[in-house]
C-alpha positions in Angstrom: -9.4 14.1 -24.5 -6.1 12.7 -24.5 -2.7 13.7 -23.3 0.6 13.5 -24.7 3.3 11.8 -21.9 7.1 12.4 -22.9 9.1 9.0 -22.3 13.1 9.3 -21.6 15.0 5.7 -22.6 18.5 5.3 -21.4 20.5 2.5 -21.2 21.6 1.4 -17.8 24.9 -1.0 -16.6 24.7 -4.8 -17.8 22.4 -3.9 -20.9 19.4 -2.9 -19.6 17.0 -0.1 -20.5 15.2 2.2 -18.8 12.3 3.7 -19.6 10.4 6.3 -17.2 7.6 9.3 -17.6 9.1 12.5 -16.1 5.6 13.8 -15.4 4.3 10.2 -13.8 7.5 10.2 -10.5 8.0 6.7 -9.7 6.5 5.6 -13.2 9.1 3.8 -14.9 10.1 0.3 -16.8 13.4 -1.8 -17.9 13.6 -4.1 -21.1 16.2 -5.9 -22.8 16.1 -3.7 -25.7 14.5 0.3 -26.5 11.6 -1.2 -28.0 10.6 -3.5 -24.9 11.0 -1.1 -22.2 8.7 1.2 -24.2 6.3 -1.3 -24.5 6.3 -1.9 -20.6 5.7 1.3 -19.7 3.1 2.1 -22.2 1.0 -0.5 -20.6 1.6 1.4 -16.9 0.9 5.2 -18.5 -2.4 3.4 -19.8 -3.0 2.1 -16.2 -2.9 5.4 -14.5 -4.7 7.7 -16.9 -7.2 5.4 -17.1 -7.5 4.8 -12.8 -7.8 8.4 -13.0 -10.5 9.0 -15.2 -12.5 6.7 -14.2 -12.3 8.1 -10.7 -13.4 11.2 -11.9 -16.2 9.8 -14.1 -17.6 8.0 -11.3 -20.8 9.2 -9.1 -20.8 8.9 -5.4 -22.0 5.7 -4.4 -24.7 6.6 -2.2 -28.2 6.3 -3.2 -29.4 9.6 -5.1 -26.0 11.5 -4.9 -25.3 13.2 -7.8 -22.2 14.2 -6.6 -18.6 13.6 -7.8 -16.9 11.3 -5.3 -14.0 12.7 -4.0 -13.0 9.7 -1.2 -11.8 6.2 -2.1 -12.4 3.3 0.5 -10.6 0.0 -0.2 -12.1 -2.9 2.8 -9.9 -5.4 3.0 -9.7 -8.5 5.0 -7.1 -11.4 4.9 -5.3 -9.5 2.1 -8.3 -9.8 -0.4 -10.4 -6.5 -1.4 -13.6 -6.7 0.4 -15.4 -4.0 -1.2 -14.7 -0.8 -2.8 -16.4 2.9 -2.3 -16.5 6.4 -4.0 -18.1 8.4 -1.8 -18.8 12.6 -1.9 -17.2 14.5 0.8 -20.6 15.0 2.4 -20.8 11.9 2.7 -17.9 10.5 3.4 -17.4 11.8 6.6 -20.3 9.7 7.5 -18.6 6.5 6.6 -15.6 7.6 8.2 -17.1 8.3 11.1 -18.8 5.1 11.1 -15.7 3.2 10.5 -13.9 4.6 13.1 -16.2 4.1 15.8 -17.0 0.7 14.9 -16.2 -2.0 17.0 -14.7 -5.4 15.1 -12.2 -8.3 15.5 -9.4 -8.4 13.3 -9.5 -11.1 10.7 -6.2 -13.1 9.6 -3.6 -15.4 11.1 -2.4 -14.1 14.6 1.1 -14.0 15.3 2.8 -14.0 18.5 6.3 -12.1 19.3 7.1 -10.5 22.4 6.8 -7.2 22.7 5.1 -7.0 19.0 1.4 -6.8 18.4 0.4 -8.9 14.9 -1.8 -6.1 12.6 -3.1 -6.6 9.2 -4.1 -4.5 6.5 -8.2 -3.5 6.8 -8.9 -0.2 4.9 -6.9 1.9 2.2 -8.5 5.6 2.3 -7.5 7.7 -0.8 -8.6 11.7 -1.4 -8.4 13.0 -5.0 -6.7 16.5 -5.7 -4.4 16.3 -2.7 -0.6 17.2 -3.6 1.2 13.5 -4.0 -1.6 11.6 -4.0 -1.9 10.2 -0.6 -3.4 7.5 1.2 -4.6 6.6 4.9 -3.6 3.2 5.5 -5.5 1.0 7.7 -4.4 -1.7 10.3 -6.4 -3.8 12.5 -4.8 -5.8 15.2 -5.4 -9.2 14.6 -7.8 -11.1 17.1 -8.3 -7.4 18.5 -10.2 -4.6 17.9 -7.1 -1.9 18.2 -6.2 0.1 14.7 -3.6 2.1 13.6 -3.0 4.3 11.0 -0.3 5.2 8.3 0.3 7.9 6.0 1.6 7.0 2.3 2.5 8.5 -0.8 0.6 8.0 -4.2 3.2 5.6 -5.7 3.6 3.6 -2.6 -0.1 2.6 -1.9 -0.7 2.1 -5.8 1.8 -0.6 -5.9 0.3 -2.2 -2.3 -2.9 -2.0 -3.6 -2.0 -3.5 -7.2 -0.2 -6.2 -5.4 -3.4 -6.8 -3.2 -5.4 -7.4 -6.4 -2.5 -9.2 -8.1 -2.6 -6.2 -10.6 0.6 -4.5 -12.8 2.1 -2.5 -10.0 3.6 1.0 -10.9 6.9 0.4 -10.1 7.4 -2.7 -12.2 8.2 -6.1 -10.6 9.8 -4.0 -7.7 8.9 -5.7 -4.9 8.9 -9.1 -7.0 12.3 -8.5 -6.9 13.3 -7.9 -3.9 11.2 -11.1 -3.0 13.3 -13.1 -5.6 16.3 -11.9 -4.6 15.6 -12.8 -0.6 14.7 -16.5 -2.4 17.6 -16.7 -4.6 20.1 -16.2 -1.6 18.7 -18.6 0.3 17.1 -16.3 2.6 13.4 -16.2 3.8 10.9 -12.9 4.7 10.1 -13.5 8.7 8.0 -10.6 9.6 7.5 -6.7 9.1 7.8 -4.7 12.2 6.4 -1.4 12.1 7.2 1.3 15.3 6.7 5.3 15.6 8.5 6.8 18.6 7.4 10.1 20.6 8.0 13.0 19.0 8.1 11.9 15.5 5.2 12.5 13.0 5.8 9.8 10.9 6.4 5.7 10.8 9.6 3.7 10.6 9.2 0.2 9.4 11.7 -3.2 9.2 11.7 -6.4 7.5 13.5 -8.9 9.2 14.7 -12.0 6.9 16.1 -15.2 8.1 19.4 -16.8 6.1 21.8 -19.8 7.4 20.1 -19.2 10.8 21.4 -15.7 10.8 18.6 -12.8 11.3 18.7 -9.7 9.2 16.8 -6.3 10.1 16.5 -3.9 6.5 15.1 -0.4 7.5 12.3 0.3 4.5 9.1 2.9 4.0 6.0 1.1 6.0 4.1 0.4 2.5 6.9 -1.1 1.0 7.3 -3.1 4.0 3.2 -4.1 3.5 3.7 -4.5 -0.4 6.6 -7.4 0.4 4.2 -8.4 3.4 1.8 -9.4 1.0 4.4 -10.6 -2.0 5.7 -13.2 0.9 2.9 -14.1 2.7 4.2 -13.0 5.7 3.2 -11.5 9.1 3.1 -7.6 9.8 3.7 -6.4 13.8 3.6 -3.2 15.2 5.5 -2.6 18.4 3.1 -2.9 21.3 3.8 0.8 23.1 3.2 2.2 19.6 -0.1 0.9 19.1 -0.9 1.7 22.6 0.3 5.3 22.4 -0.8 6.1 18.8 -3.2 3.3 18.0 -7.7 3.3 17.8 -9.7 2.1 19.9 -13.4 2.3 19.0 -15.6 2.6 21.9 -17.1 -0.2 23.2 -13.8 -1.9 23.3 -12.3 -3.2 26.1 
């Protein structure tokens, strides 16, 4: 079967065109002419229909289930995709549970900054069928066994996880950009500090850049804050009463 997207071009200061999908949010291009900003997003409309059909072609991974899978599980370690997993609800809350109570040492480079505890990415969760397509995001404390997890939107992990894989993201060369325009002013990504404060339901997140030995602190959503993490190579905190308030601990950790 195939579907019929409608695609809005307008022309934007400097130039450039825009292309974008009103009935893909987030899913949109720019080119140097009509024709090239077409093209562009073409390829990204083609990316998505085709990530979610397969998902819904797809069997549940376990051993004799017949079952559509309904859960996604992205492992991750040192920012490369340790294995993936479409799973059944049934069986899925297995995994999960499994997961959760398991007792591991973070992998990756640990970081030291007072009052911060260094985290790095270790599991994306996605559910198909939920309204905005989102995600569970995963952090393990690095040389620890403490996790912490973040809620995100459909667009946001996409483009984390395409980065992760060094894929076409869905908002295109978005947080390339904002890497090459830290670079091209001289500046440099330090760290991304992530904090959630009592009382509030979600995450707040920071980048801090160095430039001319000044220090900068950008407010930003936590997965874009991950997404440029990973663009930079750089280090991801989380504020050390957060993790301790709202963190994991499996049991069996000390």
């Amino acid at each position: 079967m195939q579907y019929k997207h409608e695609v809005i071009v307008k022309q934007l200061e400097g130039g450039v065109f825009l292309a974008y999908c009103p009935s893909l949010p987030g899913c949109e291009a720019r080119g140097t002419t009509p024709a090239d900003a077409v093209a562009k997003i073409k390829g990204l409309i083609t990316a998505y229909v085709k990530n979610h059909s397969r998902q819904g072609s797809l069997k549940c991974n376990v051993s004799d289930c017949e079952v559509e899978p309904t859960f996604h599980f992205t492992r991750i370690e040192s920012r490369r995709v340790v294995f993936e997993k479409s799973i059944c609800e049934v069986h899925a809350q297995t995994f999960f549970a499994e997961f959760r109570a398991t007792v591991t040492v973070g992998s990756g480079a640990q970081r030291v900054a007072p009052g911060l505890a260094c985290v790095d990415l270790e599991m994306i969760v996605y559910h198909d069928g939920l309204e905005n397509d989102p995600a569970c995001v995963y952090l393990h404390e690095v040389g620890g066994g403490r996790r912490f997890g973040i809620m995100v939107d459909g667009w946001a992990w996409w483009a984390l996880m395409a980065q992760i894989k060094q894929q076409a993201a869905p908002y295109p060369l978005t947080h390339t950009a904002w890497a090459e325009t830290i670079t091209s002013l001289a500046g440099e990504l330090q760290d991304v500090v992530v904090d959630r404060r009592e009382g509030e339901d979600l995450c707040s997140a920071k980048v801090r850049l160095a430039r001319e030995g000044r220090f900068i602190s950008v407010d930003v959503r936590p997965a874009d804050g991950f997404t440029l993490a990973v663009r930079c190579g750089a280090p991801i905190f989380i504020v050390e009463e957060a993790l301790n308030r709202f963190g994991e601990i499996p049991a069996g950790t000390s």
